[in-house]
Structures are given as C-alpha cells and as structure tokens.
mmCIF entry with sequence, helices, sheets and N, C-alpha, C, O atoms, coordinates in Angstrom:
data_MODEL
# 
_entry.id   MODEL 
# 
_entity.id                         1 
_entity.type                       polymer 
_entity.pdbx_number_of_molecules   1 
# 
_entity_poly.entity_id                      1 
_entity_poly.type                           'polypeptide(L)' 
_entity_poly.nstd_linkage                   no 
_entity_poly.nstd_monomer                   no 
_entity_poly.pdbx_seq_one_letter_code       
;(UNK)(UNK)(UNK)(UNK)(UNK)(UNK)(UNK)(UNK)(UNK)(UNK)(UNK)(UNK)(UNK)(UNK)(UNK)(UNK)
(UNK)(UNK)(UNK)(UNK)(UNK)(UNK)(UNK)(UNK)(UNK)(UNK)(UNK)(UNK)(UNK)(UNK)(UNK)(UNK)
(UNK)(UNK)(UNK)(UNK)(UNK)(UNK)(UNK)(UNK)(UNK)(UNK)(UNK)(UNK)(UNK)(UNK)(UNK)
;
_entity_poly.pdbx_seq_one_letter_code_can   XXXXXXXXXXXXXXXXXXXXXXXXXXXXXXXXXXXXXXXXXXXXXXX 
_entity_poly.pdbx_strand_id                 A 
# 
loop_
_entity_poly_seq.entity_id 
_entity_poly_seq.num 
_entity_poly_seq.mon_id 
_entity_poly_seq.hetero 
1 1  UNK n 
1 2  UNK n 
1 3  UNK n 
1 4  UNK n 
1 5  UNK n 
1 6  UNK n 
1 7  UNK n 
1 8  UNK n 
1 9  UNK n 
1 10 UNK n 
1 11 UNK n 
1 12 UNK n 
1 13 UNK n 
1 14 UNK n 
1 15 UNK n 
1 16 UNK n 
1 17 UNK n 
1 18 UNK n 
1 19 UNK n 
1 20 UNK n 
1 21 UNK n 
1 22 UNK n 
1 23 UNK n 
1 24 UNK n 
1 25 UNK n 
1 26 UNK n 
1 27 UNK n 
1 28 UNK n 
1 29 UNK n 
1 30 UNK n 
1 31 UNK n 
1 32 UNK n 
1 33 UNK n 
1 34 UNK n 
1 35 UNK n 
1 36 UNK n 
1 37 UNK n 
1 38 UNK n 
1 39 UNK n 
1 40 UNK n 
1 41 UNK n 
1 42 UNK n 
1 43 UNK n 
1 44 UNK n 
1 45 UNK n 
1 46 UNK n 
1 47 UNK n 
# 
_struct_asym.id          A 
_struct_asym.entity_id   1 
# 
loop_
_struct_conf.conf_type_id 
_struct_conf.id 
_struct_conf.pdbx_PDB_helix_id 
_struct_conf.beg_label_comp_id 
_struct_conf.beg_label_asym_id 
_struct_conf.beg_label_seq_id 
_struct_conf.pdbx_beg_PDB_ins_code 
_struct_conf.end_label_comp_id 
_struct_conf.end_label_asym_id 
_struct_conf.end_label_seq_id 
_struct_conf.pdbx_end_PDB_ins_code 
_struct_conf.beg_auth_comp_id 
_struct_conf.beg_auth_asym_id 
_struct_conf.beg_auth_seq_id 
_struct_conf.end_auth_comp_id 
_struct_conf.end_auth_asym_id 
_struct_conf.end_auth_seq_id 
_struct_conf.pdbx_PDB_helix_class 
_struct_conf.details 
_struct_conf.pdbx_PDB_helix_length 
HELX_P HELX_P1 AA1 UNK A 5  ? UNK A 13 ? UNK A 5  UNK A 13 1 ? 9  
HELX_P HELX_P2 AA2 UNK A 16 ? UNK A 42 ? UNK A 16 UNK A 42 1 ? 27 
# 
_struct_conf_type.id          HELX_P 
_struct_conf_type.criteria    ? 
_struct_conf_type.reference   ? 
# 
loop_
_atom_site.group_PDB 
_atom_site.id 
_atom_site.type_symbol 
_atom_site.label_atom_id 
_atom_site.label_alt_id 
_atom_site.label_comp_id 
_atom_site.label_asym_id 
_atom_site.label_entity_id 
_atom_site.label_seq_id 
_atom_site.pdbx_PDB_ins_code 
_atom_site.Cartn_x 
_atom_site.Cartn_y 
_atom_site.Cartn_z 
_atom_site.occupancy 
_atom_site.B_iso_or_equiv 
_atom_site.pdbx_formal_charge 
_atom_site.auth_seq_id 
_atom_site.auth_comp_id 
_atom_site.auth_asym_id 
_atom_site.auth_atom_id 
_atom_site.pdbx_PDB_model_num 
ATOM 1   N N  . UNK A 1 1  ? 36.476 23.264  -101.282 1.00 0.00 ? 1  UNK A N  1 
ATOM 2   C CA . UNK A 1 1  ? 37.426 22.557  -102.121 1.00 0.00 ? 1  UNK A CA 1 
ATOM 3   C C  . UNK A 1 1  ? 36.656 21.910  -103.290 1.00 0.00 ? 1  UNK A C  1 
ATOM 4   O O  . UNK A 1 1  ? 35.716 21.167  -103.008 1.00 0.00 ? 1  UNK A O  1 
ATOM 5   N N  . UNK A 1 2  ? 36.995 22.142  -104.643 1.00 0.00 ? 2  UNK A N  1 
ATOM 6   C CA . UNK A 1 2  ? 36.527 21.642  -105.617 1.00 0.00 ? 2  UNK A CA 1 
ATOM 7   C C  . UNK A 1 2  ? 37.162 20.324  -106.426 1.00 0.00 ? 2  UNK A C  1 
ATOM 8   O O  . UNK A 1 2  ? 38.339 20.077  -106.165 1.00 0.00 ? 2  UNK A O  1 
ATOM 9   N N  . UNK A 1 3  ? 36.532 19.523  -107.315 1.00 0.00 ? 3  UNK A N  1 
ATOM 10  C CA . UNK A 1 3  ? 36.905 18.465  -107.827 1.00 0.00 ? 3  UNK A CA 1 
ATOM 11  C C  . UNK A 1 3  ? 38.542 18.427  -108.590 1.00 0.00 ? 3  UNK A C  1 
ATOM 12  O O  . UNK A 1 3  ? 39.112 17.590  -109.290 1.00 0.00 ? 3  UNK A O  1 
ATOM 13  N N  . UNK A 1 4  ? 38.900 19.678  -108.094 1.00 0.00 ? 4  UNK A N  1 
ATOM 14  C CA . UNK A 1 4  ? 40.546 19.933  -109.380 1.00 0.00 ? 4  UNK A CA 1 
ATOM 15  C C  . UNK A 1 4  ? 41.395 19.833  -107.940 1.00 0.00 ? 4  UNK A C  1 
ATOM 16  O O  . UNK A 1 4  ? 42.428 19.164  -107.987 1.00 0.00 ? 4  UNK A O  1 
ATOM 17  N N  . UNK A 1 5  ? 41.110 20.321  -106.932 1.00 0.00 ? 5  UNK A N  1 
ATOM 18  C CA . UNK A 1 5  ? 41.549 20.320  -105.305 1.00 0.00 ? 5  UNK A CA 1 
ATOM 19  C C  . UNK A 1 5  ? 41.658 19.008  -105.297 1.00 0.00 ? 5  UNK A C  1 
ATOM 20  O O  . UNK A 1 5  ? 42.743 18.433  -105.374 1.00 0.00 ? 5  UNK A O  1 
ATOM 21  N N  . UNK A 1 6  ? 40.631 18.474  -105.213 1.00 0.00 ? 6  UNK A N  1 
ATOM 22  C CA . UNK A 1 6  ? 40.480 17.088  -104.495 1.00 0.00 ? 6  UNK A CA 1 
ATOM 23  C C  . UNK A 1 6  ? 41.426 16.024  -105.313 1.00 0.00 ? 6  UNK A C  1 
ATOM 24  O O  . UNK A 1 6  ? 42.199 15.290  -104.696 1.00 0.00 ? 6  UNK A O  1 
ATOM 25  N N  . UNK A 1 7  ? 41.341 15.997  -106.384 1.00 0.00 ? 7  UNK A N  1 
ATOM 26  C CA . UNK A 1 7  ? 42.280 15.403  -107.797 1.00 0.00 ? 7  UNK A CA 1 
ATOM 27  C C  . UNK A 1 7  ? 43.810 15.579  -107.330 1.00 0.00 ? 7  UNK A C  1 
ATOM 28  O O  . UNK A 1 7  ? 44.761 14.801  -107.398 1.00 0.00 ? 7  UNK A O  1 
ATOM 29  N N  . UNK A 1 8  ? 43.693 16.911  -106.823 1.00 0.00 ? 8  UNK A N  1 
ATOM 30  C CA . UNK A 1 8  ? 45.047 17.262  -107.145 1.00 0.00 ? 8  UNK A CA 1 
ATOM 31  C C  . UNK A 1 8  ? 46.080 16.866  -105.295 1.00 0.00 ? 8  UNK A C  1 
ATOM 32  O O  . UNK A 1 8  ? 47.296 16.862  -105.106 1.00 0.00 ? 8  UNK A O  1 
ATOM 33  N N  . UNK A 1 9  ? 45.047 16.622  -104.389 1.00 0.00 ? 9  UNK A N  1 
ATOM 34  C CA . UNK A 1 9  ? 45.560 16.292  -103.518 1.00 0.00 ? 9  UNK A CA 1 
ATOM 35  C C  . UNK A 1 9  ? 45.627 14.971  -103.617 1.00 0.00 ? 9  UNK A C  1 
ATOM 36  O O  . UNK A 1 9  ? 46.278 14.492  -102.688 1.00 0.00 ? 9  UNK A O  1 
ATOM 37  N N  . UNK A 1 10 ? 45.342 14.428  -104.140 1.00 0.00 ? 10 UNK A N  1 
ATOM 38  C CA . UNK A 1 10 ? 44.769 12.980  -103.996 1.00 0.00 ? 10 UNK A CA 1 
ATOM 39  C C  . UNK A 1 10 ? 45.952 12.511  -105.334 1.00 0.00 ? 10 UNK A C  1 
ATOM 40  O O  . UNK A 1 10 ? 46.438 11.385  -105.226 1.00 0.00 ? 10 UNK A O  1 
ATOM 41  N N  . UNK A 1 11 ? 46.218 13.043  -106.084 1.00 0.00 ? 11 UNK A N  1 
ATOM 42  C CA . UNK A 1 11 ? 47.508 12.659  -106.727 1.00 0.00 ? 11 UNK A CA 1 
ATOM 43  C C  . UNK A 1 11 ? 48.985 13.246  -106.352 1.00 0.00 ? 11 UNK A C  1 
ATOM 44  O O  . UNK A 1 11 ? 49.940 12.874  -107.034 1.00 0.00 ? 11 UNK A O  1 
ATOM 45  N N  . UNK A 1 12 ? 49.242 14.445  -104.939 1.00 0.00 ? 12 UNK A N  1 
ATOM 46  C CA . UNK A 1 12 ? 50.384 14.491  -104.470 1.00 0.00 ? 12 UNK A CA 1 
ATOM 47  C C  . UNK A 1 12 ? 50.004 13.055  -103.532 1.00 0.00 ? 12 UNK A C  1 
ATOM 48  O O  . UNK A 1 12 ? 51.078 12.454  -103.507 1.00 0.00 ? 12 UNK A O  1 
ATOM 49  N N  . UNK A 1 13 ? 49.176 12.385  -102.900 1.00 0.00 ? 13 UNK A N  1 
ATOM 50  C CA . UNK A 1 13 ? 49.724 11.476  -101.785 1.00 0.00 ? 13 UNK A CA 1 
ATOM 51  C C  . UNK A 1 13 ? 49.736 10.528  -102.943 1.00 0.00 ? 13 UNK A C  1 
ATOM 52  O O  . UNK A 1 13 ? 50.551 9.642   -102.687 1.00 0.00 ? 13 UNK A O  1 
ATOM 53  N N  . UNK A 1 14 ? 49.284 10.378  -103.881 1.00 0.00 ? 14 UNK A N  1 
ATOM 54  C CA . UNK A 1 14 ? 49.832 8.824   -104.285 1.00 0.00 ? 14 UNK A CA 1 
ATOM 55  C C  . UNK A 1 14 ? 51.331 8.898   -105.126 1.00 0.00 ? 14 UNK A C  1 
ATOM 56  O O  . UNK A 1 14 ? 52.024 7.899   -105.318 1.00 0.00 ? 14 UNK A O  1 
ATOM 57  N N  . UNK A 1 15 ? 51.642 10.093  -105.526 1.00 0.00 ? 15 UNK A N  1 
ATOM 58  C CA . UNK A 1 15 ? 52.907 9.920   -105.623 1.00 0.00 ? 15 UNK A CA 1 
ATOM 59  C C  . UNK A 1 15 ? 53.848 10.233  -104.510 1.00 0.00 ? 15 UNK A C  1 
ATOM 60  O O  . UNK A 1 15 ? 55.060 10.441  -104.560 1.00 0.00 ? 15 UNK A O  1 
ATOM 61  N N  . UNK A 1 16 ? 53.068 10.225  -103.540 1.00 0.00 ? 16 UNK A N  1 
ATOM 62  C CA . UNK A 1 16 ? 54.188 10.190  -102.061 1.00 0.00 ? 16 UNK A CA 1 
ATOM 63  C C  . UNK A 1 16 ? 54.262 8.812   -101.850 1.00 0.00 ? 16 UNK A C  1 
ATOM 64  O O  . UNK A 1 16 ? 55.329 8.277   -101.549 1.00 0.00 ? 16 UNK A O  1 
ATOM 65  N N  . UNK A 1 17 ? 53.092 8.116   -101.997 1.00 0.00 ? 17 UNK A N  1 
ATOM 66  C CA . UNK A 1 17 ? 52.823 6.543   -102.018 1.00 0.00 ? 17 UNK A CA 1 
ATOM 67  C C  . UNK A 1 17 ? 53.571 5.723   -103.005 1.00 0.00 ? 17 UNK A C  1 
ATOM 68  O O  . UNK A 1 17 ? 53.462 4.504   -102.871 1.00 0.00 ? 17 UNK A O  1 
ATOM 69  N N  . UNK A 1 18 ? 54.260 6.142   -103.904 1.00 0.00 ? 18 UNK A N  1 
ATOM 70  C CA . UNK A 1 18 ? 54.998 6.263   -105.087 1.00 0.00 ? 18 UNK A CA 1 
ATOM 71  C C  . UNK A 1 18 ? 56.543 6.237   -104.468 1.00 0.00 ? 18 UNK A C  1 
ATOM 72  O O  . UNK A 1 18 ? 57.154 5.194   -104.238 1.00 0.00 ? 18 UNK A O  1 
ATOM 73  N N  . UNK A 1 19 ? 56.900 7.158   -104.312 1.00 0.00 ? 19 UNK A N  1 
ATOM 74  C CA . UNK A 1 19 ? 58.301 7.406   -103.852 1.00 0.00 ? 19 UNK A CA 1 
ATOM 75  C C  . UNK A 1 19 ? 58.699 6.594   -103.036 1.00 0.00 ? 19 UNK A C  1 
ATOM 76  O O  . UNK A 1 19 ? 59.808 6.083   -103.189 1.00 0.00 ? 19 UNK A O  1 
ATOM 77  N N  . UNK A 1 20 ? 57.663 6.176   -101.653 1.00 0.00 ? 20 UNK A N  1 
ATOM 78  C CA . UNK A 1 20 ? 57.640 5.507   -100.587 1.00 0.00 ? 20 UNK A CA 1 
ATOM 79  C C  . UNK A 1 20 ? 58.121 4.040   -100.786 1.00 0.00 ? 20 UNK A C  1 
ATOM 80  O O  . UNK A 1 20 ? 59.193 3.532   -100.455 1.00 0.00 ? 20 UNK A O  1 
ATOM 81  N N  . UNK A 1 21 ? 57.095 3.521   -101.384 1.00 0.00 ? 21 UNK A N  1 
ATOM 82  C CA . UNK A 1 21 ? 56.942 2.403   -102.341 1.00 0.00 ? 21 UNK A CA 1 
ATOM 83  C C  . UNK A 1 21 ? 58.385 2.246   -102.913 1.00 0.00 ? 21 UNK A C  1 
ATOM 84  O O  . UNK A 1 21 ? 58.824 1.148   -102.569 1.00 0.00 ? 21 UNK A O  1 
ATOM 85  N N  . UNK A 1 22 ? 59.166 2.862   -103.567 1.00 0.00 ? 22 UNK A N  1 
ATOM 86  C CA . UNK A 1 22 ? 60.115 2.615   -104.936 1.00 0.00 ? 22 UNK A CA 1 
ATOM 87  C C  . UNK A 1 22 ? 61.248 2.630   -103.905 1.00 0.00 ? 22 UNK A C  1 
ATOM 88  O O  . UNK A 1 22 ? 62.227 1.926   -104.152 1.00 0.00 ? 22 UNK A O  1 
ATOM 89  N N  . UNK A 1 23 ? 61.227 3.442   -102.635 1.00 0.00 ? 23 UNK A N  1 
ATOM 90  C CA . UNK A 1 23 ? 62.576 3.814   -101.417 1.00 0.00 ? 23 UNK A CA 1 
ATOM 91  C C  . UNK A 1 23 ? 62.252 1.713   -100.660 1.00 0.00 ? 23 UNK A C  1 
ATOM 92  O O  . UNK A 1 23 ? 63.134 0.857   -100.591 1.00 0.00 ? 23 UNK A O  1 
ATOM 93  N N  . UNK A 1 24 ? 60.974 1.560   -100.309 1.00 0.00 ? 24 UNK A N  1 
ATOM 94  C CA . UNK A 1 24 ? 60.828 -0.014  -99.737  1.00 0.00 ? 24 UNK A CA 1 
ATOM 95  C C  . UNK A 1 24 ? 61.576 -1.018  -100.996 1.00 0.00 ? 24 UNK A C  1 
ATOM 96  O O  . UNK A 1 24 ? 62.318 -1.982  -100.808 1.00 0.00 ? 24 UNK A O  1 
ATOM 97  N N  . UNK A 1 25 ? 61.230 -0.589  -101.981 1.00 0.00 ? 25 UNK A N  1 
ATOM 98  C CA . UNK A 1 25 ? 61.394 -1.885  -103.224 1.00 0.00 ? 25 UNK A CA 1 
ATOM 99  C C  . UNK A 1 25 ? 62.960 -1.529  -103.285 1.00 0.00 ? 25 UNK A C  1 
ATOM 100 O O  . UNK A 1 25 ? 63.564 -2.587  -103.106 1.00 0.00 ? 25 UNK A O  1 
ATOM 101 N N  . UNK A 1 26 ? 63.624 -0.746  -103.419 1.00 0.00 ? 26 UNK A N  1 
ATOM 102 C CA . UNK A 1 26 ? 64.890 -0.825  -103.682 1.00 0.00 ? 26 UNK A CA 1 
ATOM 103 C C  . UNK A 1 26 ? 65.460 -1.408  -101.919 1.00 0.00 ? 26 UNK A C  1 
ATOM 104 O O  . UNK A 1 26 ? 66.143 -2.431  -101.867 1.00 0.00 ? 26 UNK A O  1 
ATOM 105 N N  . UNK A 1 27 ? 65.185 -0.836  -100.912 1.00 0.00 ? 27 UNK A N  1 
ATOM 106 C CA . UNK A 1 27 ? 66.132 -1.207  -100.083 1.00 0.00 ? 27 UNK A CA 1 
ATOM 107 C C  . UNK A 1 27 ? 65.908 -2.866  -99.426  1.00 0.00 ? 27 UNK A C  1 
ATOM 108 O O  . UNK A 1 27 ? 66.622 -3.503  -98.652  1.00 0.00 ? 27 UNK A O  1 
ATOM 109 N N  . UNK A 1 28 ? 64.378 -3.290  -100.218 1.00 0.00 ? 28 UNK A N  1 
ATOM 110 C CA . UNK A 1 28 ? 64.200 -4.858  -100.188 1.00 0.00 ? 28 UNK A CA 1 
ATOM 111 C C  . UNK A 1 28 ? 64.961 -5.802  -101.491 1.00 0.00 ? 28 UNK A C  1 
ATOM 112 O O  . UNK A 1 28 ? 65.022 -7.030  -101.426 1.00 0.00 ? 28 UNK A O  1 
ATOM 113 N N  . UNK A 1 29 ? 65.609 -4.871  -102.860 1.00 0.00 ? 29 UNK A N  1 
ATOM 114 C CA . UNK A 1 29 ? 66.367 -5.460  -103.429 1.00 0.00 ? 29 UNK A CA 1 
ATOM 115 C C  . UNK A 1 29 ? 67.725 -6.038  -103.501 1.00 0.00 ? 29 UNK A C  1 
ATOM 116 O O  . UNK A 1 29 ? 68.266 -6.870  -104.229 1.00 0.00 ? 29 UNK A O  1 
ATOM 117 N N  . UNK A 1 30 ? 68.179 -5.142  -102.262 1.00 0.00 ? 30 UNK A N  1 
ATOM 118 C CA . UNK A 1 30 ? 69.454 -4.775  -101.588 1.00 0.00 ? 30 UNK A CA 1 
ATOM 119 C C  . UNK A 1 30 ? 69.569 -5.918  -100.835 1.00 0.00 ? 30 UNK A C  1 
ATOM 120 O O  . UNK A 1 30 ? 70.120 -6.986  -101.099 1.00 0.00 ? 30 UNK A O  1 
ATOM 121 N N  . UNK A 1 31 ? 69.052 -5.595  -99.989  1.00 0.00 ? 31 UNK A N  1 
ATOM 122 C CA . UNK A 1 31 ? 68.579 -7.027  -99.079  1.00 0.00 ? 31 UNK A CA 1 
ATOM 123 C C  . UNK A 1 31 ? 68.991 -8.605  -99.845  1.00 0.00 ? 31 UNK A C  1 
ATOM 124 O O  . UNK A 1 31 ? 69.831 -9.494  -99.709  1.00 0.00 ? 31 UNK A O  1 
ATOM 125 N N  . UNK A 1 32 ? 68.063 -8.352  -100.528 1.00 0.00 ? 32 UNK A N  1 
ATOM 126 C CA . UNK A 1 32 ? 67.516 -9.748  -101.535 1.00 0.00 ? 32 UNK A CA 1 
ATOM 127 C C  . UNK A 1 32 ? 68.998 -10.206 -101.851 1.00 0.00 ? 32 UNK A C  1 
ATOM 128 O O  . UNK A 1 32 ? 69.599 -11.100 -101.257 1.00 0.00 ? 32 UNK A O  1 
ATOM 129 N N  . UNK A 1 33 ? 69.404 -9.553  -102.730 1.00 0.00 ? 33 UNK A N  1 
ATOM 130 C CA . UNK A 1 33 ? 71.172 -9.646  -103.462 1.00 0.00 ? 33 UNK A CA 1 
ATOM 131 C C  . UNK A 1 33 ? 72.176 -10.160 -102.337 1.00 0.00 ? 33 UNK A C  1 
ATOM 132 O O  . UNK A 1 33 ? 72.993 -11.067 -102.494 1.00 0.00 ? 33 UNK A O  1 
ATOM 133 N N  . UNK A 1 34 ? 71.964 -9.397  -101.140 1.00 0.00 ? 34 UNK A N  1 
ATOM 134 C CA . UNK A 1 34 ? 72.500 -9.570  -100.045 1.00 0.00 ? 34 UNK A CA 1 
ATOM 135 C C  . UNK A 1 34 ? 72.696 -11.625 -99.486  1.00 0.00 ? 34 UNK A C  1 
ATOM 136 O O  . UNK A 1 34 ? 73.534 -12.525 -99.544  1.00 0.00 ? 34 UNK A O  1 
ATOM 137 N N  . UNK A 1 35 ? 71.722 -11.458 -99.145  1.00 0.00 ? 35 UNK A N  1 
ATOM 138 C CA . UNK A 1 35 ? 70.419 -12.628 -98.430  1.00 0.00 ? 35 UNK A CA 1 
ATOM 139 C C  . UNK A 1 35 ? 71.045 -13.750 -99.581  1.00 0.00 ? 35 UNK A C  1 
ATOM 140 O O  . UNK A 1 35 ? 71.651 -14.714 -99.113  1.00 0.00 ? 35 UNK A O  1 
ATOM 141 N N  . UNK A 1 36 ? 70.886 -13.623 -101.318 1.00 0.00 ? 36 UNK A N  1 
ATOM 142 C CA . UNK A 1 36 ? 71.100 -14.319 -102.003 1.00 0.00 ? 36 UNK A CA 1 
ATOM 143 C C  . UNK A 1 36 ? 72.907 -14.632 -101.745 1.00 0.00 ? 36 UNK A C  1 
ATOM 144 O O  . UNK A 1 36 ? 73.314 -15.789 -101.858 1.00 0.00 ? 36 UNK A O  1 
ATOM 145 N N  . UNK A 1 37 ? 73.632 -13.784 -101.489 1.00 0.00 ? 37 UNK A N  1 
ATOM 146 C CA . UNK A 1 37 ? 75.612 -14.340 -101.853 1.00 0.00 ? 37 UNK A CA 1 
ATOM 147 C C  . UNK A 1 37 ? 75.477 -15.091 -100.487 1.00 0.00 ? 37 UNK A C  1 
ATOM 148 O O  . UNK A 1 37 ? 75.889 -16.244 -100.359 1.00 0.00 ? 37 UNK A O  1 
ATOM 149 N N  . UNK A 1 38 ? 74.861 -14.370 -99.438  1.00 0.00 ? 38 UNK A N  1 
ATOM 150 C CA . UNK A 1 38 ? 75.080 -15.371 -97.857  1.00 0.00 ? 38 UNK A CA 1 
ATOM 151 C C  . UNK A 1 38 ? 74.531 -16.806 -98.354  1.00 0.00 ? 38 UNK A C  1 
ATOM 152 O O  . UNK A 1 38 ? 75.231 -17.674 -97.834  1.00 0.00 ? 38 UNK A O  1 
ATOM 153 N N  . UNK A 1 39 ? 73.371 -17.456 -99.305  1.00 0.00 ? 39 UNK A N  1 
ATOM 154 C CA . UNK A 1 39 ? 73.371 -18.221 -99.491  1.00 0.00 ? 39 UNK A CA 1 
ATOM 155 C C  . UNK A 1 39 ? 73.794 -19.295 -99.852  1.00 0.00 ? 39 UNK A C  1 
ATOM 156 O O  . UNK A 1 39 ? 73.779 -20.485 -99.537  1.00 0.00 ? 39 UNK A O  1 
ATOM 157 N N  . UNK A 1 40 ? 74.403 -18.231 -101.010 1.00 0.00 ? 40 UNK A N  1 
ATOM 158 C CA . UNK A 1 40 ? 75.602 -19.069 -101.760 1.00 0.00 ? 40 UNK A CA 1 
ATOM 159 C C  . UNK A 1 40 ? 77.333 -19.308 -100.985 1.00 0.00 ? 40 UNK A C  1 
ATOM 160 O O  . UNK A 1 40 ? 78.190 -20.064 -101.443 1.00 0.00 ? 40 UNK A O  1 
ATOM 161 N N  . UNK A 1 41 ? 77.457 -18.574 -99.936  1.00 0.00 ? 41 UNK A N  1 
ATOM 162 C CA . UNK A 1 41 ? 78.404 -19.067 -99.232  1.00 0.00 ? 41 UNK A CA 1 
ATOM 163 C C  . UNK A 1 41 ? 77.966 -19.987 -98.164  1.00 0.00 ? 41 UNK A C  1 
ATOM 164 O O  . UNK A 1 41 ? 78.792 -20.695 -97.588  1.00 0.00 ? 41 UNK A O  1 
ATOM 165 N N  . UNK A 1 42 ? 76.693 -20.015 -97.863  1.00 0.00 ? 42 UNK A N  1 
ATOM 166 C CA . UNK A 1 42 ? 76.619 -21.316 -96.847  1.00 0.00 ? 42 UNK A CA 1 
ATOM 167 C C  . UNK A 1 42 ? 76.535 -22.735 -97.484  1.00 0.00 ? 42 UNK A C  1 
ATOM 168 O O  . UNK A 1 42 ? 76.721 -23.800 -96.896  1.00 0.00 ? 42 UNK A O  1 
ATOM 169 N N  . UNK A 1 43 ? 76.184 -22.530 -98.942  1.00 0.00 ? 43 UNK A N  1 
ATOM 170 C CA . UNK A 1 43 ? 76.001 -23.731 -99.713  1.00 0.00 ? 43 UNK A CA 1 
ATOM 171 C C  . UNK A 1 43 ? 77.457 -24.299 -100.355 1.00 0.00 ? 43 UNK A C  1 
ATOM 172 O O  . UNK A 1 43 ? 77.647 -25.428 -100.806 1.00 0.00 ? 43 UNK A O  1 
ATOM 173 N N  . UNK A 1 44 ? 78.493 -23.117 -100.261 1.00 0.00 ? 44 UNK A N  1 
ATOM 174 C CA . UNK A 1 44 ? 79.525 -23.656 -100.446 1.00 0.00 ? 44 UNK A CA 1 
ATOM 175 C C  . UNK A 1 44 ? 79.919 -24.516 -99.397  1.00 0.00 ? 44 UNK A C  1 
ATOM 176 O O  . UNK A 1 44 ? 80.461 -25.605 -99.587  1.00 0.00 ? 44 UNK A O  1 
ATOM 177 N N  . UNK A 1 45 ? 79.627 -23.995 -98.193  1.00 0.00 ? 45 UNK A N  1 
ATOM 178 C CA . UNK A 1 45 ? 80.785 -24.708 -97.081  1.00 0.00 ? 45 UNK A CA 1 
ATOM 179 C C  . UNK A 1 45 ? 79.954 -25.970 -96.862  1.00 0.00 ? 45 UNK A C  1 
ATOM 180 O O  . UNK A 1 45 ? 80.564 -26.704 -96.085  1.00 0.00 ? 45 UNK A O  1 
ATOM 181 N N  . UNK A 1 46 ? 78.681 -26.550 -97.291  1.00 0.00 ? 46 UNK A N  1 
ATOM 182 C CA . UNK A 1 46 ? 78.251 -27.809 -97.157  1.00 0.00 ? 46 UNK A CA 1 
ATOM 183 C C  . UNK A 1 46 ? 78.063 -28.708 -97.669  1.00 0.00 ? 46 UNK A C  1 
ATOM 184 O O  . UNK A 1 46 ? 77.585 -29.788 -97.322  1.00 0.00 ? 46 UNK A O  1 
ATOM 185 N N  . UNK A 1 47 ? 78.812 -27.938 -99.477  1.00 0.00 ? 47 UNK A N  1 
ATOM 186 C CA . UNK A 1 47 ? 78.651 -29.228 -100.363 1.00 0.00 ? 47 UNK A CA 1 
ATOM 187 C C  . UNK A 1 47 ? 80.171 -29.954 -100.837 1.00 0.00 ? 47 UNK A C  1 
ATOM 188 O O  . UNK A 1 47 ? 80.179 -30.970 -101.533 1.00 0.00 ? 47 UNK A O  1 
# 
C-alpha cells in the first residue's frame, strides 16, 4: 500500500467520522430544542 492508499483510506474514515459526527450533532440539537420548551413549561407552572 502506497502513500495515495494510505491518504485515501484515511480520508474515507474521517469522512465516516464526519457523517457520524453531523448524525450525533443533529440528533443532540433535537434534543436540546426539546429539553429547552420542557423548560419553559416547567417555568411556567412555577412562576
């Protein structure tokens, strides 16, 4: 395996590391938005 091999494997896993990454960040944004209205309805019912 030569240095264009090695390059070239080594940039399919980081854009697998890529995809991976962007599938965690969106379904932790989801979350977040989520997490944030439950907040705002518990802060309604206590103020």
């Amino acid at each position: 395996m030569d240095e264009k091999d090695i390059l070239l494997k080594m940039i399919e896993g980081l854009n697998a590391s890529i995809v991976s990454l962007s599938t965690t960040h969106k379904k932790q944004a989801e979350q977040n938005e989520k997490l944030q209205e439950r907040i705002k309805e518990l802060t309604a019912q206590i103020v």
